[in-house]
MDTraj code that builds the backbone (N, CA, C; nanometers):
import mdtraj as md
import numpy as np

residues = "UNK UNK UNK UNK UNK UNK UNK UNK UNK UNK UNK UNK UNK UNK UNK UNK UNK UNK UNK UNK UNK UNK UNK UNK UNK UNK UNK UNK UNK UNK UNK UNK UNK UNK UNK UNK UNK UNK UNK UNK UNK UNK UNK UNK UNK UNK UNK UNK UNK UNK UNK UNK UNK UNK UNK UNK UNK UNK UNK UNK UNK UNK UNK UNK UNK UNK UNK UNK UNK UNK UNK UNK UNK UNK UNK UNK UNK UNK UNK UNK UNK UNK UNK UNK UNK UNK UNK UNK UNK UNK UNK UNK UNK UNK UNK UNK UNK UNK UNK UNK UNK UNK UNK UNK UNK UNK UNK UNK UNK UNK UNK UNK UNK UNK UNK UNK UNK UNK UNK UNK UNK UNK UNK UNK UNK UNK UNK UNK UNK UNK UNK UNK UNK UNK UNK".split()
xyz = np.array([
    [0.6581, -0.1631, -0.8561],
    [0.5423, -0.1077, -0.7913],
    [0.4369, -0.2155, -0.7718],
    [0.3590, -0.1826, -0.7150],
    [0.2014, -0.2331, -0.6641],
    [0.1326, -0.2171, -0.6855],
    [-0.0245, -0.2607, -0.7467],
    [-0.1326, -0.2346, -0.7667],
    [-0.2175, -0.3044, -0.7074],
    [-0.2638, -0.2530, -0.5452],
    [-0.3475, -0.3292, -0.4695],
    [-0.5045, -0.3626, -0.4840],
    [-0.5579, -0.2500, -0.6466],
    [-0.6826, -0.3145, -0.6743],
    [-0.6995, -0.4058, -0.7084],
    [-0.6252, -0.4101, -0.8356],
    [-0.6029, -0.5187, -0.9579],
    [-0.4858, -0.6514, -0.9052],
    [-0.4254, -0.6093, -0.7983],
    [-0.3317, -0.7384, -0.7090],
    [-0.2321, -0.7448, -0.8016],
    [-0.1772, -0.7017, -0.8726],
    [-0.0842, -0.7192, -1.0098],
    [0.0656, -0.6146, -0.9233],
    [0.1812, -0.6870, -0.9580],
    [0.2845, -0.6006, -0.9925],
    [0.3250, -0.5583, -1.1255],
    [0.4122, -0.4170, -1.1017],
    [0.4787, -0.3537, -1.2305],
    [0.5944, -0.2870, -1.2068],
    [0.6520, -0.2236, -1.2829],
    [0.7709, -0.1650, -1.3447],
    [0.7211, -0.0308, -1.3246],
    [0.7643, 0.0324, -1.2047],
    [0.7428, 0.1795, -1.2631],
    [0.8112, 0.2522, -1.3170],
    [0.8814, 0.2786, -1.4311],
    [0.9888, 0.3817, -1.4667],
    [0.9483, 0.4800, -1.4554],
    [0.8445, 0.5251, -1.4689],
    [0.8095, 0.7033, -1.4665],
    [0.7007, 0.7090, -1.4148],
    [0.6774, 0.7451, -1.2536],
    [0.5938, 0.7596, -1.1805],
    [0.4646, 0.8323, -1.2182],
    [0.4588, 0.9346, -1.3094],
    [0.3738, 0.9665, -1.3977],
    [0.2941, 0.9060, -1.5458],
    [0.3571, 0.7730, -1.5683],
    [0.3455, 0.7486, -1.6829],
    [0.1862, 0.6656, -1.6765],
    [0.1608, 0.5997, -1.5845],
    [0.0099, 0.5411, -1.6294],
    [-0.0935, 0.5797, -1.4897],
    [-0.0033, 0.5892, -1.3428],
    [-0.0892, 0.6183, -1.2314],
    [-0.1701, 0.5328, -1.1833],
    [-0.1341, 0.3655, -1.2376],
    [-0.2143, 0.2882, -1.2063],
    [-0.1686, 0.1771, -1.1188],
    [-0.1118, 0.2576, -0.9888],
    [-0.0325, 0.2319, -0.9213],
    [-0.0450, 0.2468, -0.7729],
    [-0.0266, 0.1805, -0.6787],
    [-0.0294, 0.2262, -0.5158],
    [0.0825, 0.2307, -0.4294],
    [0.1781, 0.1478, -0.4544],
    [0.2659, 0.1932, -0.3863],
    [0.3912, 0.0873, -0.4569],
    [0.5137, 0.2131, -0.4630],
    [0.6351, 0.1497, -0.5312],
    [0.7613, 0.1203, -0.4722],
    [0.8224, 0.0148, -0.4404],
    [0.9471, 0.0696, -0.3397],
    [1.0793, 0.0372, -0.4362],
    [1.1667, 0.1444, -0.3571],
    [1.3072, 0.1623, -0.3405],
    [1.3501, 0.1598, -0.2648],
    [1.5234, 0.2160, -0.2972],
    [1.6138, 0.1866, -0.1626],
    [1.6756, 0.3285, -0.1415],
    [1.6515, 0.3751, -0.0176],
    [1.6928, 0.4818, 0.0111],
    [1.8100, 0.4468, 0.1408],
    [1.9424, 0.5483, 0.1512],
    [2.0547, 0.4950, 0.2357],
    [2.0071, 0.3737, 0.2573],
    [2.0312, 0.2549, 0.1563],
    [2.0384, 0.1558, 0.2039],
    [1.9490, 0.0491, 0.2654],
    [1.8143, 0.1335, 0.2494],
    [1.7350, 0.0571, 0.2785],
    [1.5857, 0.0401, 0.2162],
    [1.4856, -0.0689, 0.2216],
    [1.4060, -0.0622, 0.1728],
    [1.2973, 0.0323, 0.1820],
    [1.2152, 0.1308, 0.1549],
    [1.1216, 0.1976, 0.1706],
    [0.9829, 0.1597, 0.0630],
    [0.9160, 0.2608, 0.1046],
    [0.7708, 0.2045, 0.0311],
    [0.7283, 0.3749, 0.0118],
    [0.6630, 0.3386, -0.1586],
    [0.6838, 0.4897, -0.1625],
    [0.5283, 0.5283, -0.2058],
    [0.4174, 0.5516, -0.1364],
    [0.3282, 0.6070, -0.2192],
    [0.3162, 0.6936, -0.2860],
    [0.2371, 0.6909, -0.3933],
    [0.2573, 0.8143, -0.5317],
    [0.2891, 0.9480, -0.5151],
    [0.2124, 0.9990, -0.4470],
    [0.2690, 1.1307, -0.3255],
    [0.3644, 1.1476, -0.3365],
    [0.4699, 1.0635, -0.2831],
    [0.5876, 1.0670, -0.2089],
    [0.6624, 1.1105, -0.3841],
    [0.6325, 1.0581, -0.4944],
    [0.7287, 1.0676, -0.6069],
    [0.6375, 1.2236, -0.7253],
    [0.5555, 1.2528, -0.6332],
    [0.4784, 1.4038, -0.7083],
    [0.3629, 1.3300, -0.7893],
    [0.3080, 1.2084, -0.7409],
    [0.1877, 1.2079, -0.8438],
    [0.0713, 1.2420, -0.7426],
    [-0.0019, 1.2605, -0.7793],
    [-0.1423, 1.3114, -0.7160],
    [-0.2357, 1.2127, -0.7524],
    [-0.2396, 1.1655, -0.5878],
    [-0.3147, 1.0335, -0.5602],
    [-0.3819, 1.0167, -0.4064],
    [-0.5002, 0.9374, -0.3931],
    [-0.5571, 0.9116, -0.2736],
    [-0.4790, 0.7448, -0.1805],
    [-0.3673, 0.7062, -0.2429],
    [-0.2849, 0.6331, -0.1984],
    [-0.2213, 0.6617, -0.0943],
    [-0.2496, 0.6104, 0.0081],
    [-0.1605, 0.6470, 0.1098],
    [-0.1148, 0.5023, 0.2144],
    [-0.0378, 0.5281, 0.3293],
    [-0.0067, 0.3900, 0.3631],
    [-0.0136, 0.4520, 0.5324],
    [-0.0781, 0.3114, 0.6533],
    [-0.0300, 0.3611, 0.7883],
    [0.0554, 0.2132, 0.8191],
    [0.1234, 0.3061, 0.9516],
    [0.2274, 0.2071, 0.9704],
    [0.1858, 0.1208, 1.1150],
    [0.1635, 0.0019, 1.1339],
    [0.1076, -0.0473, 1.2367],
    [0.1935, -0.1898, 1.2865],
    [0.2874, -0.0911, 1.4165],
    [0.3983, -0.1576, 1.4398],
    [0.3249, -0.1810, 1.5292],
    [0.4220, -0.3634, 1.5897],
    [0.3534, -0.4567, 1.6998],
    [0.2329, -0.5038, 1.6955],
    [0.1946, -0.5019, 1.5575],
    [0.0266, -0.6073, 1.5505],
    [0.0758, -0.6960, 1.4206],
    [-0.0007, -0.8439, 1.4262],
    [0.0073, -0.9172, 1.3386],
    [-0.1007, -0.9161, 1.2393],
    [-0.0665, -0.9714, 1.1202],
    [-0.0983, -0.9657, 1.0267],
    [-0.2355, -1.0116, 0.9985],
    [-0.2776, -1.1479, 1.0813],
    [-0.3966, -1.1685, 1.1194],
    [-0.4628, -1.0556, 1.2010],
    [-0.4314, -0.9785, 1.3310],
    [-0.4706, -0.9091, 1.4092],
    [-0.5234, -0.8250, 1.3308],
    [-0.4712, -0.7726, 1.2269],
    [-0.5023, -0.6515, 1.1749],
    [-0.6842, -0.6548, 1.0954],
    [-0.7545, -0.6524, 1.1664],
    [-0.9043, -0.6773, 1.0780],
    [-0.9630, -0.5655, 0.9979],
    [-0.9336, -0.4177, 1.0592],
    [-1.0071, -0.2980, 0.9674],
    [-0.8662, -0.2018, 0.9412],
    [-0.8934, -0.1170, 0.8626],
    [-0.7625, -0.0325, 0.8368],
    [-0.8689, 0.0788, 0.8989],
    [-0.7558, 0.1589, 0.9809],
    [-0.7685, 0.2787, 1.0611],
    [-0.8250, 0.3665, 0.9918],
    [-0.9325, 0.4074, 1.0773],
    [-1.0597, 0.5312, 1.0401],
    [-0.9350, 0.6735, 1.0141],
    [-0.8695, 0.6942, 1.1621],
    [-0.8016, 0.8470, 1.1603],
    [-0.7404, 0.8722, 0.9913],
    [-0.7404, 0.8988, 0.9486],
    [-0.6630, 0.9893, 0.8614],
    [-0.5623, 1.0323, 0.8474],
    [-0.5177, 1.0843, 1.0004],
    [-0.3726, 1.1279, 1.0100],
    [-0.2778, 1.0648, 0.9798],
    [-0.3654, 0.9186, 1.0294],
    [-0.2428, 0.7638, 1.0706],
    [-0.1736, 0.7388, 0.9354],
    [-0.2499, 0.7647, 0.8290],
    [-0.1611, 0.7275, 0.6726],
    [-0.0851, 0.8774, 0.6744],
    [0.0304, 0.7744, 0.5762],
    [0.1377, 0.8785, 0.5355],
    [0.0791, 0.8470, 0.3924],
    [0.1030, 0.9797, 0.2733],
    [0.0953, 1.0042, 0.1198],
    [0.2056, 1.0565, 0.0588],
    [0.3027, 1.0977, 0.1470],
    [0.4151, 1.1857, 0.0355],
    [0.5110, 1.1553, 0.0791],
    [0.5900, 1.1308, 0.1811],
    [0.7020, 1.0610, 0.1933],
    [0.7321, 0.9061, 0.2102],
    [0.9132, 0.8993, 0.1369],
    [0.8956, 0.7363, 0.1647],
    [0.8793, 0.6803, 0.3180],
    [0.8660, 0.5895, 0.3056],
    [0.7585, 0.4912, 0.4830],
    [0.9081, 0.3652, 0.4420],
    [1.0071, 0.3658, 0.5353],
    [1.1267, 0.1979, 0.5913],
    [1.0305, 0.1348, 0.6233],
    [1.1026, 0.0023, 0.5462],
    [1.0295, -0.1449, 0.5616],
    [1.1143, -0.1704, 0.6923],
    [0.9610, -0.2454, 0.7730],
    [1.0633, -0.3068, 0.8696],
    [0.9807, -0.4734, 0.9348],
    [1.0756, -0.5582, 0.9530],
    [1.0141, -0.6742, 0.9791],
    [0.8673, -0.6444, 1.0924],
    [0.8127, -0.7514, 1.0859],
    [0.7002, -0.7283, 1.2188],
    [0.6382, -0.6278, 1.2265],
    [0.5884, -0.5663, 1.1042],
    [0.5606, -0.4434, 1.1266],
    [0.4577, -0.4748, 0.9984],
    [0.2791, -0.4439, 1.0399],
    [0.1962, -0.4122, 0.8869],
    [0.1583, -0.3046, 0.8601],
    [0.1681, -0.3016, 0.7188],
    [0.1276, -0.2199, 0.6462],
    [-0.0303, -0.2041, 0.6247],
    [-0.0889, -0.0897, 0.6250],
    [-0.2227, -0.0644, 0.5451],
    [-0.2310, 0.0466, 0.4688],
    [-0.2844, -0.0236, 0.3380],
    [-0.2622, 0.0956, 0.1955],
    [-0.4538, 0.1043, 0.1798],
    [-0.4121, 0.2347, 0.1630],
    [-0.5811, 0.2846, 0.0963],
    [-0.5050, 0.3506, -0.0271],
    [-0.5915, 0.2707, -0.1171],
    [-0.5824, 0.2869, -0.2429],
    [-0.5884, 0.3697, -0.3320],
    [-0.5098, 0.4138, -0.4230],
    [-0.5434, 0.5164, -0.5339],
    [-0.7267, 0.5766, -0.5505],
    [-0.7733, 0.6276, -0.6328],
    [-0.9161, 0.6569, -0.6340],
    [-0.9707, 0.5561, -0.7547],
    [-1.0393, 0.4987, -0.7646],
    [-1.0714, 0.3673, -0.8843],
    [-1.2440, 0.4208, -0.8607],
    [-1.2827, 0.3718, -0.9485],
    [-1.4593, 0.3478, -0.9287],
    [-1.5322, 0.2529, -0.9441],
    [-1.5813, 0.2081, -0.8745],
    [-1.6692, 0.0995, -0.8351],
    [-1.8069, 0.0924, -0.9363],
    [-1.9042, 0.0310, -0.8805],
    [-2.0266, 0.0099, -0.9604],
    [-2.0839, 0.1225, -0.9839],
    [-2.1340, 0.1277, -1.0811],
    [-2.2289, 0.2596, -1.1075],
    [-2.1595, 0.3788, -1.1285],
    [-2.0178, 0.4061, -1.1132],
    [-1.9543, 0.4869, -1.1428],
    [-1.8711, 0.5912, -0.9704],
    [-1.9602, 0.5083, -0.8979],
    [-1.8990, 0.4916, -0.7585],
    [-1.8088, 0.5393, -0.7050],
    [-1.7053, 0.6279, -0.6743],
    [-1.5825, 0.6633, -0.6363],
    [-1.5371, 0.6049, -0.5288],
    [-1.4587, 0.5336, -0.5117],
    [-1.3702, 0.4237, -0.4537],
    [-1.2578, 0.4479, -0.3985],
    [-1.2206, 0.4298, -0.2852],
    [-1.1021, 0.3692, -0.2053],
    [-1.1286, 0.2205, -0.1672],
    [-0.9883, 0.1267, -0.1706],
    [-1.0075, -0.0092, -0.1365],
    [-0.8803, 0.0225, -0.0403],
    [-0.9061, -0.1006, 0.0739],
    [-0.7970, -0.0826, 0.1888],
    [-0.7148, -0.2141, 0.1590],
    [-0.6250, -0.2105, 0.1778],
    [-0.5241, -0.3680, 0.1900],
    [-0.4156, -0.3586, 0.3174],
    [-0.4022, -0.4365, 0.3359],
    [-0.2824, -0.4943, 0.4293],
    [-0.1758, -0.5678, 0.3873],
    [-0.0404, -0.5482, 0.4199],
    [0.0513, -0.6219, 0.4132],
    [0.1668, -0.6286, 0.4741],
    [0.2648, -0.7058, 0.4870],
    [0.3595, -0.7330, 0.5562],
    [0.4721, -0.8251, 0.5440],
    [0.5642, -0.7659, 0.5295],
    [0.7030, -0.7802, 0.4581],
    [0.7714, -0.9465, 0.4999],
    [0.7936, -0.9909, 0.4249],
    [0.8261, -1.1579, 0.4540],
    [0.9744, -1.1615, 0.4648],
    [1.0738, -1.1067, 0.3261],
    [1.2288, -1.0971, 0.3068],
    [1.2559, -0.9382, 0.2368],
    [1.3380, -0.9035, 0.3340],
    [1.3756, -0.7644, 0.2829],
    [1.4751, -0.7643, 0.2569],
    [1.5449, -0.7471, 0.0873],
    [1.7091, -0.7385, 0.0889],
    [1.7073, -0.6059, -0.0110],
    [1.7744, -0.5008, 0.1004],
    [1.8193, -0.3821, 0.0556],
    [1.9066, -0.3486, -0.0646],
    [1.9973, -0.4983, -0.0247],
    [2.1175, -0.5228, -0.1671],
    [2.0545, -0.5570, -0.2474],
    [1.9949, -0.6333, -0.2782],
    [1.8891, -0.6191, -0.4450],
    [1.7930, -0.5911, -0.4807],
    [1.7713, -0.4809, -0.3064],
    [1.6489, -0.4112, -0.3728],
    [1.5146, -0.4150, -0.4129],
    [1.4788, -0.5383, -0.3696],
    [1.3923, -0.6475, -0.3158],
    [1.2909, -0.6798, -0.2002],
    [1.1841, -0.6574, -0.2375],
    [1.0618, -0.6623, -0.1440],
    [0.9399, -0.7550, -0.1486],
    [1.0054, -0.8871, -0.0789],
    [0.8538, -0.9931, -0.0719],
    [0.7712, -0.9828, 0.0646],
    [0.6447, -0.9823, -0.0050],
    [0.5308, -0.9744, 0.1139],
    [0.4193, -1.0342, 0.1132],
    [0.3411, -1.0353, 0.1926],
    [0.2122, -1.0847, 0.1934],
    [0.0943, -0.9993, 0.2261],
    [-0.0121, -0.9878, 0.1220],
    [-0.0979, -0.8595, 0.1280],
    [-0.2780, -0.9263, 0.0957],
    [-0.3630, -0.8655, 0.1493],
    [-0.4698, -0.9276, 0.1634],
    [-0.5133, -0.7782, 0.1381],
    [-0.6306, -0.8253, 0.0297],
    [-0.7068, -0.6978, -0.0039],
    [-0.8405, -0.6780, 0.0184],
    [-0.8774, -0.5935, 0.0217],
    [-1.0643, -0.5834, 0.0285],
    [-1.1350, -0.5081, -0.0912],
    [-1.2593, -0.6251, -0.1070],
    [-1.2972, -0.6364, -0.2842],
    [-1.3943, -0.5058, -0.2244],
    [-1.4292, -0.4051, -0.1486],
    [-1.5779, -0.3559, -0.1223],
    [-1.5132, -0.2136, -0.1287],
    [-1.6072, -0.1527, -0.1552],
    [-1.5698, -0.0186, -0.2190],
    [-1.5841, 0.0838, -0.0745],
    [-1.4716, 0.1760, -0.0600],
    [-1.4987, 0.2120, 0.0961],
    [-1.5135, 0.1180, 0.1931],
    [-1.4531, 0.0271, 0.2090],
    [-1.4833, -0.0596, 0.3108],
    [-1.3304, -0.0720, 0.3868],
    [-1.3422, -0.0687, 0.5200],
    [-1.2000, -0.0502, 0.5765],
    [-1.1766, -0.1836, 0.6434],
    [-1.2718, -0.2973, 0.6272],
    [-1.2942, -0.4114, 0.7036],
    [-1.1930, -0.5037, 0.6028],
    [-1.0806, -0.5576, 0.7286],
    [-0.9718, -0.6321, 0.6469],
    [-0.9838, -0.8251, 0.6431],
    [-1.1331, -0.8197, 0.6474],
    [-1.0979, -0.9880, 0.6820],
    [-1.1344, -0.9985, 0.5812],
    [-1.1160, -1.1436, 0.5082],
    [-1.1686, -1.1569, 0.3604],
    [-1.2962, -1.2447, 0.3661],
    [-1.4022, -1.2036, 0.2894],
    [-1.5028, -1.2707, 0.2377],
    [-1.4876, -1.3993, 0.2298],
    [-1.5995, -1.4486, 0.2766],
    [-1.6358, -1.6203, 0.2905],
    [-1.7017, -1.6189, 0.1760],
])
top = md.Topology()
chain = top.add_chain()
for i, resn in enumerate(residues, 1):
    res = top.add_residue(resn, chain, resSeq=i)
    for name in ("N", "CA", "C"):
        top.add_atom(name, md.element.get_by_symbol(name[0]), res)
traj = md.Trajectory(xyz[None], top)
């Protein structure tokens, strides 16, 4: 799994066990997917949209609509194709309630081991959907 606040990977064995998590992948028929918490019954503001035919630079804000993220089913990895995750619910300063947006996009996908390298750029601002990073 993923943890796009804290930028850290983990081990999820039991999708319920800590929730400190955004998105985990497996292999479903064979292929890679990406699973936000949703998708495995945890109850979370994690969700992911899928934004095929734009690059990774291109991508500067993560999408206002709402609709555009998926939360409960798994989302196929597919080359050339970015990702944007809005984040679990975390809290910010003051006790703040928080979504953080990130981007990313799949570098080597091998289904046979199950295996997912990428490149993901996050945003430190609380509610902020703006994907370029701070100078």
């Amino acid at each position: 799994g993923f943890d796009f606040y804290n930028r850290s990977a983990m081990i999820v064995e039991d999708a319920n066990a800590t929730g400190q998590w955004d998105m985990a992948v497996d292999t479903r028929a064979g292929k890679i997917v990406l699973l936000p918490p949703g998708a495995l019954g945890v109850s979370s503001k994690a969700a992911v949209a899928v934004l095929k035919g734009r690059t990774f630079d291109d991508v500067t804000e993560a999408p206002a609509d709402t609709a555009q993220y998926t939360s409960r089913v798994p989302v196929p990895v597919e080359m050339g194709t970015v990702y944007v995750w809005r984040s679990r619910q975390n809290y910010g300063y003051y006790g703040t309630s928080c979504v953080y947006y990130s981007k990313m996009e799949p570098l080597v996908i091998d289904a046979a081991a199950g295996t997912l390298t990428f490149v993901y750029d996050a945003s430190p601002a609380c509610n902020d959907r703006s994907l370029i990073p701070p100078k």
